[in-house]
C-alpha positions as CSV (number, residue, x, y, z in Angstrom):
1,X,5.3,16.1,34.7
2,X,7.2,17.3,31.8
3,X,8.3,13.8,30.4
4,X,4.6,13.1,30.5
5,X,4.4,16.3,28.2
6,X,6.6,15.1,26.1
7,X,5.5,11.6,25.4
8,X,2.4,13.0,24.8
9,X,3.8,15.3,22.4
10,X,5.8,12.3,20.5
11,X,2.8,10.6,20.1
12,X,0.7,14.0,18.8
13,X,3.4,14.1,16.0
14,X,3.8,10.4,14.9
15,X,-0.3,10.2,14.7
16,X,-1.2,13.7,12.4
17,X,2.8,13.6,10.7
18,X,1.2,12.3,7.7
19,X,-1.0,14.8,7.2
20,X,1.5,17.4,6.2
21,X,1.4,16.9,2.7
22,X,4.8,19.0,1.8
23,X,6.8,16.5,3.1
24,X,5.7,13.8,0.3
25,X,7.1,15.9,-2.5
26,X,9.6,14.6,-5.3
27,X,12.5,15.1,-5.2
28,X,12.9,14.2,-1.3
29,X,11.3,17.2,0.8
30,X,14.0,19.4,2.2
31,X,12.3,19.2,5.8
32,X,12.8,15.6,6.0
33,X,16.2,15.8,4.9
34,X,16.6,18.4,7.5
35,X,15.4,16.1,10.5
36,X,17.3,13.2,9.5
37,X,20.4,15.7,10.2
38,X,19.3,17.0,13.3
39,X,18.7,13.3,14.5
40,X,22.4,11.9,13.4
41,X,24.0,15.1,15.0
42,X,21.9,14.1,18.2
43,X,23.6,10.9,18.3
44,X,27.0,12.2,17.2
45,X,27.5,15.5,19.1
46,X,25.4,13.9,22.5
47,X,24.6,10.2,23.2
48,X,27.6,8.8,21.8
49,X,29.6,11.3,24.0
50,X,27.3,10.2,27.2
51,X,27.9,6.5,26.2
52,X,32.1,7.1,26.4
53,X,31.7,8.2,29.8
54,X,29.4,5.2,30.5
55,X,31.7,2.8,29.3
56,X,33.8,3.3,32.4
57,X,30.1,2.9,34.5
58,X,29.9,-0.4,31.9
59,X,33.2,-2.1,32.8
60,X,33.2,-1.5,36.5
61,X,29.7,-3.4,36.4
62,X,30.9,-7.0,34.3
63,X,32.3,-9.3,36.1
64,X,36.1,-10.4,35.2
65,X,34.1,-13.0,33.0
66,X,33.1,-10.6,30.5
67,X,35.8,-8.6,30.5
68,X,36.2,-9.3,26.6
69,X,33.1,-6.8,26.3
70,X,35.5,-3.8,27.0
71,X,33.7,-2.3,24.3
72,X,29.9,-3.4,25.1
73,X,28.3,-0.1,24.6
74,X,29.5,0.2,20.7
75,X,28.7,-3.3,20.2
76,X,25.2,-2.6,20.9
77,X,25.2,0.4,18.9
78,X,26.3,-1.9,16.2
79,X,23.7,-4.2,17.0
80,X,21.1,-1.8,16.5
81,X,22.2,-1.0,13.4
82,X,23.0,-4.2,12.0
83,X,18.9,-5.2,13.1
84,X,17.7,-2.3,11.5
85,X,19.2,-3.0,8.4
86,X,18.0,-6.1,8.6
87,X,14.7,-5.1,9.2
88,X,14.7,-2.4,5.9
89,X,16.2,-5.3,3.1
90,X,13.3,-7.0,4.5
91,X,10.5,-4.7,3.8
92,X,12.2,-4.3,0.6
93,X,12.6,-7.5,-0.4
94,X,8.9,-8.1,0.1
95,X,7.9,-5.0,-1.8
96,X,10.2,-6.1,-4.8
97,X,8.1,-10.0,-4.3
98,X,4.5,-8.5,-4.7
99,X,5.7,-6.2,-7.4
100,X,6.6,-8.8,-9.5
101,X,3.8,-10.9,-8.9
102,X,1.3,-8.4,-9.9
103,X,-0.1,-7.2,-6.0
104,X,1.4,-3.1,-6.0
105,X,4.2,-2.1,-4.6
106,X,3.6,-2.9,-0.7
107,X,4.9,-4.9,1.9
108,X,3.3,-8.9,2.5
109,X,1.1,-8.7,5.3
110,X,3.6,-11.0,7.6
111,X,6.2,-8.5,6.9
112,X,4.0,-5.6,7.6
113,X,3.4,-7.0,11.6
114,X,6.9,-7.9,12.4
115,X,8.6,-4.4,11.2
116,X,5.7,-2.6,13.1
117,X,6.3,-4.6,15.7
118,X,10.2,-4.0,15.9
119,X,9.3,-0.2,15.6
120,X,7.0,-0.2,18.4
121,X,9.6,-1.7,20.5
122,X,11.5,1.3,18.8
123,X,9.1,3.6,20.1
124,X,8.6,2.2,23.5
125,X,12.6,2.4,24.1
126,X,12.1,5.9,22.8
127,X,9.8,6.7,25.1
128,X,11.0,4.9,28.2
129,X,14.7,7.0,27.7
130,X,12.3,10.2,27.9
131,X,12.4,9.4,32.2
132,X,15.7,7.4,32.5
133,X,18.9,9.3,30.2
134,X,22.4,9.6,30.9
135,X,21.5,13.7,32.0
136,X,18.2,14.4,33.8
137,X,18.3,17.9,32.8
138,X,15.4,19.9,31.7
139,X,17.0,20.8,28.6
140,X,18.5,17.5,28.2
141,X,14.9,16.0,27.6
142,X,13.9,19.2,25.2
143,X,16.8,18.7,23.5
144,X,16.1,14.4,23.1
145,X,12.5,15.4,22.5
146,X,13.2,17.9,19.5
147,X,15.6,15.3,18.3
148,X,13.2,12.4,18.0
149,X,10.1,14.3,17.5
150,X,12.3,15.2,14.0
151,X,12.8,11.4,13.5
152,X,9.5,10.1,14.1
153,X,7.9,12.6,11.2
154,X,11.4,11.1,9.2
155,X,10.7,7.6,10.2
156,X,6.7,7.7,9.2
157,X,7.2,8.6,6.2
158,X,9.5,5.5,5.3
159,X,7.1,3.2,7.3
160,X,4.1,4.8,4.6
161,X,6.0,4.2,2.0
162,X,6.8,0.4,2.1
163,X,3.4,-0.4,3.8
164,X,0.9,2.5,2.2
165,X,-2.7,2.0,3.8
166,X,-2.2,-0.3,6.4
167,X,-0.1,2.0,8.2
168,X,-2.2,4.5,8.3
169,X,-5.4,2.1,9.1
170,X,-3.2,0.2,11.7
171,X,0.4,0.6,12.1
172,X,0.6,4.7,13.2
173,X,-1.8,3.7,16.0
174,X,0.6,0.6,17.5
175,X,3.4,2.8,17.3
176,X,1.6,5.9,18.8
177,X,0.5,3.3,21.4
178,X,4.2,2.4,22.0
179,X,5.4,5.4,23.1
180,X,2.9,5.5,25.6
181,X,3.7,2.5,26.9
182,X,7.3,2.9,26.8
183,X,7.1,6.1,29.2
184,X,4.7,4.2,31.5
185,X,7.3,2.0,32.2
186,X,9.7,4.3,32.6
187,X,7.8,6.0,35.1
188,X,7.7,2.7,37.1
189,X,10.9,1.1,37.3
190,X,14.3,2.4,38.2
191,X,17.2,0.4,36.3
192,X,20.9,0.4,36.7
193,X,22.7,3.1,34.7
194,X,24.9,0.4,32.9
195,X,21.4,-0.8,31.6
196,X,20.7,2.7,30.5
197,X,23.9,2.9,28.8
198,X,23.2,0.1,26.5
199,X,19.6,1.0,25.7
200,X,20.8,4.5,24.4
201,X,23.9,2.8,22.8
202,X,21.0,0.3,20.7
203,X,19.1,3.4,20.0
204,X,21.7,5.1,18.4
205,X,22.6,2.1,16.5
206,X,18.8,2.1,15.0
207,X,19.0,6.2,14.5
208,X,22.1,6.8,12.6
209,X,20.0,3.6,10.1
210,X,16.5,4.4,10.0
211,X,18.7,8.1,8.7
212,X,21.3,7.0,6.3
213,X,18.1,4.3,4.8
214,X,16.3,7.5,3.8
215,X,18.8,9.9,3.0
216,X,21.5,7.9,0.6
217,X,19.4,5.7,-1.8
218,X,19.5,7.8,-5.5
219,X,15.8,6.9,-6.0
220,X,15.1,9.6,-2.5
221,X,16.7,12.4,-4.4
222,X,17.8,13.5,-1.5
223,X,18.8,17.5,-0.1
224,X,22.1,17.3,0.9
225,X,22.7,20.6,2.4
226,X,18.8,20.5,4.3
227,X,20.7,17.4,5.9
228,X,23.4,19.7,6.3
229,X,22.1,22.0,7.6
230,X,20.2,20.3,9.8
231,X,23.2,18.3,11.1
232,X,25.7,21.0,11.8
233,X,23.1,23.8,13.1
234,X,21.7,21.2,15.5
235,X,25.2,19.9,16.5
236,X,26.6,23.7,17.1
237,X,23.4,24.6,19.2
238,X,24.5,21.4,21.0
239,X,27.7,22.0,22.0
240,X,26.3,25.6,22.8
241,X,24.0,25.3,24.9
């Protein structure tokens, strides 16, 4: 099965992404700028699009009760955001705590296990939308997989930095371990696609985040036109193909 392909795939690149050692360079590697742009124009140019059409999909299932939620889908969009932010001033806050009182510039434990945990849930989400997505196409789920594959090597690289050895020791594994899971359970349930809808519409949320963390803090020296370039080629092959 391909999905199975794929998750398998995800997995490959989120376990053995830290061992490309061009991508820790200073100033911010060009490659990681470029996936960060290929993941946002993923979201911009073809989940946000798919998540219009299933707003109609959205409304026609809530009852007249919830008819304030005429706009559901880019409320949980927000949401995604807003508890990925969250999640990122946290691990920062923690880093700045320890750094001050003399213990290196990592995360707390405590802190360590409940942002891995939130990414695993991440990562399972990713990897249960890798059997149910707004298009079931073949190229659909090459184009998703590309996408994410991009913002998992993005995405590890963060995770390293605010949690250093652990991760690799511990944290790289859960999350490996999460995709896994995620696509098992996709596999074995079929859910509404209002339901699918709003998991996409959170996902995005946490996407166009776990990006813009990377890429717009000075301190990244970040390649504008790798994300560029990224962004814009991706998007154009999009609409392309």
């Amino acid at each position: 099965m391909i999905t199975a392909i794929c998750a398998i795939a995800l997995a490959i690149i989120h376990l053995f992404s830290g061992k490309l050692q061009f991508i820790r360079a200073k100033p911010r590697s060009r490659w990681l700028s470029f996936g960060s742009g290929v993941s946002v124009a993923y979201v911009f140019v073809h989940i946000l699009p798919e998540l219009s059409k299933a707003q109609i999909t959205l409304q026609s299932s809530l009852n007249i009760g919830l008819a304030f939620l005429e706009h559901h889908v880019y409320l949980v969009a927000l949401l995604g955001l807003a508890v990925f932010y969250g999640l990122e001033r946290f691990a920062n806050k923690s880093r700045q705590r320890n750094q001050k009182a003399g213990k290196g510039d990592v995360t707390a434990l405590d802190v360590f296990w409940i942002h891995i945990a939130s990414f695993a849930v991440y990562n399972a989400l990713i990897g249960y939308l890798l059997v149910h997505r707004e298009e079931s196409s073949i190229k659909s789920l090459l184009f998703y997989s590309f996408a994410m594959a991009l913002h998992f090597v993005v995405n590890d690289n963060g995770l390293r930095e605010n949690h250093k050895q652990i991760y690799d020791r511990i944290g790289r594994w859960l999350l490996v371990a999460a995709i896994i899971v995620g696509w098992v359970i996709g596999i074995g349930t079929v859910i509404h696609q209002a339901a699918v809808a709003v998991l996409f519409a959170f996902l995005s949320g946490g996407i166009v985040l776990n990006v813009l963390k990377e890429e717009l803090p000075e301190d990244r020296e970040s390649r504008f036109w790798a994300f560029a370039l990224g962004a814009f080629g991706y998007a154009i092959l999009l609409l392309a193909l």
